[in-house]
C-alpha positions as CSV (number, residue, x, y, z in Angstrom):
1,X,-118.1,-44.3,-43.6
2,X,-114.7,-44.4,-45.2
3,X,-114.1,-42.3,-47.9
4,X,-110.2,-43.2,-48.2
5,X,-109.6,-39.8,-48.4
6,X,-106.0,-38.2,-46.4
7,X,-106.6,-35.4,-44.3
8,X,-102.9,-34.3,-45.3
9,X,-101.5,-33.8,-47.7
10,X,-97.9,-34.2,-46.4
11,X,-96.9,-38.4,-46.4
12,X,-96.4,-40.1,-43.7
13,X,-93.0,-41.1,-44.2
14,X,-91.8,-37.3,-45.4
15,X,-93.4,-36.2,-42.1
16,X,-91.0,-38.2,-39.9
17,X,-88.1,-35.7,-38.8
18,X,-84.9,-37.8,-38.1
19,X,-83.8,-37.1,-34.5
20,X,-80.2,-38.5,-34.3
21,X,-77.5,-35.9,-34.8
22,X,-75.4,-34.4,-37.0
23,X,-72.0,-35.1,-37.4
24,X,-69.8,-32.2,-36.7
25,X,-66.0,-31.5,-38.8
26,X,-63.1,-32.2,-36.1
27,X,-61.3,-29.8,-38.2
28,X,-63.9,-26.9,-38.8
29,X,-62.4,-24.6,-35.8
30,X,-58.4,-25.4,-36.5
31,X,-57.6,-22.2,-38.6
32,X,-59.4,-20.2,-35.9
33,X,-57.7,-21.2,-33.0
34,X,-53.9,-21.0,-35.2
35,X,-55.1,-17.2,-36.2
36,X,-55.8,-16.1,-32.2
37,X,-52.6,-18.1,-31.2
38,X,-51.0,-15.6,-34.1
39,X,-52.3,-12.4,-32.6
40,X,-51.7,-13.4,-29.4
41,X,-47.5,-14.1,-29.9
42,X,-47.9,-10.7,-32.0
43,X,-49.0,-9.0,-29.2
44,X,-46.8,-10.3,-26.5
45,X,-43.9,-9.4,-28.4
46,X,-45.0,-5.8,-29.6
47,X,-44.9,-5.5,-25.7
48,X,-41.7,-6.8,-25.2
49,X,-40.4,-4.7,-27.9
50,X,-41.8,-1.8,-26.1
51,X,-40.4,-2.8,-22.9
52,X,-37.1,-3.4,-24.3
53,X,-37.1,0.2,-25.9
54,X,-38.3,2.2,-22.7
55,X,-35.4,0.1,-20.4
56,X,-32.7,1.1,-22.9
57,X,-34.4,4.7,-23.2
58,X,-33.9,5.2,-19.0
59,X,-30.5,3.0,-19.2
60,X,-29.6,5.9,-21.8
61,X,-30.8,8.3,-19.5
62,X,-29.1,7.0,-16.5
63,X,-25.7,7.2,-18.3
64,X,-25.6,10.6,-18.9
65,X,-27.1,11.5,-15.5
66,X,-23.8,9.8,-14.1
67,X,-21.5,11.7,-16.3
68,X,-22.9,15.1,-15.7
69,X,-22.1,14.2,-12.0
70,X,-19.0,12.8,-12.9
71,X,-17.7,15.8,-14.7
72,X,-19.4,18.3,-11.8
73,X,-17.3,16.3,-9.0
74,X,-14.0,16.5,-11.5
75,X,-14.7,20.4,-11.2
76,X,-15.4,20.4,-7.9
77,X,-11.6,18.6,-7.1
78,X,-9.8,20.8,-9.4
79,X,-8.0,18.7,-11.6
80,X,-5.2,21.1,-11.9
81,X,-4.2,21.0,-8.5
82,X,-4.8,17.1,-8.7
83,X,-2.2,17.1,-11.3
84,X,0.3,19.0,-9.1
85,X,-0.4,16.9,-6.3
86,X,0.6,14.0,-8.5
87,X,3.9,15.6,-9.3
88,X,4.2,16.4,-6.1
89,X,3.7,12.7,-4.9
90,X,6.1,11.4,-7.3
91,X,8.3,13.3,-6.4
92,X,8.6,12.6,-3.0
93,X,9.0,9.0,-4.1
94,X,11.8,9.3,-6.2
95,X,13.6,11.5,-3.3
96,X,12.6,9.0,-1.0
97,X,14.1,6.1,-2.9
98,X,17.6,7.9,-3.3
99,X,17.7,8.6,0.2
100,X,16.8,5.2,0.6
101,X,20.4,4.4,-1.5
102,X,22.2,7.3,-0.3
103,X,25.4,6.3,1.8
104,X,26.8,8.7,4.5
105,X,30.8,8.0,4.6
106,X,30.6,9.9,7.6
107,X,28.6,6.9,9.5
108,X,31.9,5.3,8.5
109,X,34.5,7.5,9.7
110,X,32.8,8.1,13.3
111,X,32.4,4.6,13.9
112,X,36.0,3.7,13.1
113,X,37.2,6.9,15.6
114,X,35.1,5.3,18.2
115,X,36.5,1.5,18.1
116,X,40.2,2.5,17.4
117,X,42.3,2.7,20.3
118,X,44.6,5.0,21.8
119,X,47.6,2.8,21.1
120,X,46.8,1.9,17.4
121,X,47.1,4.8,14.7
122,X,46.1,4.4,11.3
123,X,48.8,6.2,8.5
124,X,46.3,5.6,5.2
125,X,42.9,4.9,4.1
126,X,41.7,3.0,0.9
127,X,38.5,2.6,-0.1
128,X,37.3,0.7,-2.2
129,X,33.6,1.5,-3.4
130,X,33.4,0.2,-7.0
131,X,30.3,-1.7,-6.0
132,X,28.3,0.3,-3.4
133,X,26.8,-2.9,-1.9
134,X,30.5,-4.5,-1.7
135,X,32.6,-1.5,-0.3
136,X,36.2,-2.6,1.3
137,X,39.2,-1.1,3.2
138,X,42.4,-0.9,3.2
139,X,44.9,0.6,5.7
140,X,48.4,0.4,7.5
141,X,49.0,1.6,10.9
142,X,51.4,0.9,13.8
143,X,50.3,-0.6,16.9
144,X,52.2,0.0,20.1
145,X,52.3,-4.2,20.3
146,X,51.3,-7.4,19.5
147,X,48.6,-7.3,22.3
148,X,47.2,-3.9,21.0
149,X,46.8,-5.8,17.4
150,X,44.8,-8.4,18.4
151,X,43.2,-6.4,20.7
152,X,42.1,-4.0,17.8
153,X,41.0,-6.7,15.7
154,X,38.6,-8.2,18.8
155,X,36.8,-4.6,18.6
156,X,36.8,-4.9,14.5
157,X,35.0,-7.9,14.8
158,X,32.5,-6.7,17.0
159,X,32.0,-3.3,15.0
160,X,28.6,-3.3,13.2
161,X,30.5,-0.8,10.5
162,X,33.5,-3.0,9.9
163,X,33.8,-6.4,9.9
164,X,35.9,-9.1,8.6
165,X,39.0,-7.8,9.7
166,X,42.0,-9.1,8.7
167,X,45.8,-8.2,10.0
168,X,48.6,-9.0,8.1
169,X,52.4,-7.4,7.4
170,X,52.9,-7.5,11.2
171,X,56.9,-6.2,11.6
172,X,58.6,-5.3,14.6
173,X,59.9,-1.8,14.3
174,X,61.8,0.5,17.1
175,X,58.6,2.8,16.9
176,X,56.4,0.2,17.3
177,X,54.6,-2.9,15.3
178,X,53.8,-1.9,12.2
179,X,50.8,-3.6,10.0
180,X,48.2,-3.7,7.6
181,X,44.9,-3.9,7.3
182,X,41.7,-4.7,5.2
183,X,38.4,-5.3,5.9
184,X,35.0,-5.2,4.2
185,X,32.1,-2.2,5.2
186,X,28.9,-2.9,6.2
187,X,26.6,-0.7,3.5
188,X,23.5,-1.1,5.2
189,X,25.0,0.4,8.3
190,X,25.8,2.7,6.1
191,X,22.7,4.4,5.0
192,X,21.6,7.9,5.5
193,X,17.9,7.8,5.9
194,X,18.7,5.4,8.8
195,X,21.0,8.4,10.5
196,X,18.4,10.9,9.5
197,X,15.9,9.2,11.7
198,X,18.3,8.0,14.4
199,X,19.5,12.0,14.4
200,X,15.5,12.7,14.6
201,X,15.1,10.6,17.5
202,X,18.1,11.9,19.4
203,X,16.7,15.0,18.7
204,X,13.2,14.2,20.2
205,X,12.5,15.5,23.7
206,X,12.1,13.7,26.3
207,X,8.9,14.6,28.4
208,X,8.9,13.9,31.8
209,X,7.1,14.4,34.7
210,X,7.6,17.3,37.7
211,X,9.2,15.4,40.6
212,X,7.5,17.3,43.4
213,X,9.8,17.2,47.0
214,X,7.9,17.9,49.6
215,X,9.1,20.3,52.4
216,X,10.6,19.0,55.5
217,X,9.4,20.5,58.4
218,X,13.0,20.3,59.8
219,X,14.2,22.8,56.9
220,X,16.2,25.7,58.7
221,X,14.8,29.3,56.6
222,X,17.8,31.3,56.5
223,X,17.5,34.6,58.5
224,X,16.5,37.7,56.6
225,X,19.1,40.8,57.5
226,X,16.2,42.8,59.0
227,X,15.8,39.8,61.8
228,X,19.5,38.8,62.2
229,X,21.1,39.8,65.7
230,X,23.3,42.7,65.8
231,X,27.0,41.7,67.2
């Protein structure tokens, strides 16, 4: 028998749980994700700070490790005696180049004794050295004849001292044919340090080797007196 009575209390309809599901916010989890990005970039460059800071702390260090070794090899090499060995050097160079300049008139006067012949005499001697790169001669001398002239001036021409030659005032005198002379001097033949090292290599000695000769068996040995016949 029916009695129309519910055996709950709770309704039907309010009893029914909804299974479909719930929505969720796309933009619930936005803030979280920008803060650990944040902390993250904070982090990185705290470290990069650090790094920075410890490679310029050993790049400090580095620096004056070199110029404590720096200064100890400066007082190991004496700088003092570097100095004078400076001097010293420039020195040397500044004599060099005025020995490099310096011209020996005696180069001159050697070479014109060795290409004058015995019948041509010079009277006088100008020189000319204004300019020490343009140095000329003049002279006047007499010549036993014309031959000996031109003769002369053949050798001038093939002097490597003087050069250019040129004769001129040629005059038939009763002690012979008198003349004059000028000529230009070649400076660069001129120059000392080159007869400082031709004098050095004169001066060099010549090494050579013993030449032995051997004995001939046909050699007579002179007698000693103790062996010689008595007459």
């Amino acid at each position: 028998m029916e009695t129309g009575i519910q055996s709950s209390f709770i309704p039907k309809e309010a009893g029914k749980v909804s299974s479909a599901p719930r929505p969720i916010s796309s933009g619930a989890g936005l803030p979280e994700l920008l803060i650990l990005a944040s902390v993250i970039l904070l982090i990185a460059s705290a470290a990069l700070a650090a790094g920075v800071f410890l490679y310029q702390q050993f790049l400090g260090g580095q620096i004056t490790s070199k110029a404590a070794q720096l200064k100890r090899a400066e007082a190991a090499f004496e700088p003092a005696l570097i100095q004078q060995l400076t001097r010293l050097d420039d020195r040397m160079n500044a004599s060099e180049i005025l020995l490099g300049g310096h011209l020996a008139p005696s180069i001159f006067f050697t070479s014109l004794d060795q290409a004058t012949l015995t019948t041509v005499s010079f009277n006088d001697l100008t020189l000319n050295a204004t300019d020490p790169r343009a140095i000329s001669i003049k002279m006047s001398g007499i010549a036993r004849s014309i031959n000996s002239i031109a003769l002369q001036a053949d050798l001038f021409s093939k002097n490597s001292v003087i050069y250019d030659p040129i004769f001129a005032g040629i005059d038939h005198q009763p002690d012979g044919v008198r003349f004059s002379l000028t000529a230009l001097v070649n400076t660069d033949a001129l120059s000392y340090s080159q007869m400082i090292n031709g004098v050095q290599q004169a001066a060099a000695p010549i090494v050579t080797e013993p030449v032995q000769v051997p004995s001939s068996p046909f050699t007579e040995t002179p007698a000693s007196p103790e062996t010689s016949p008595q007459q």
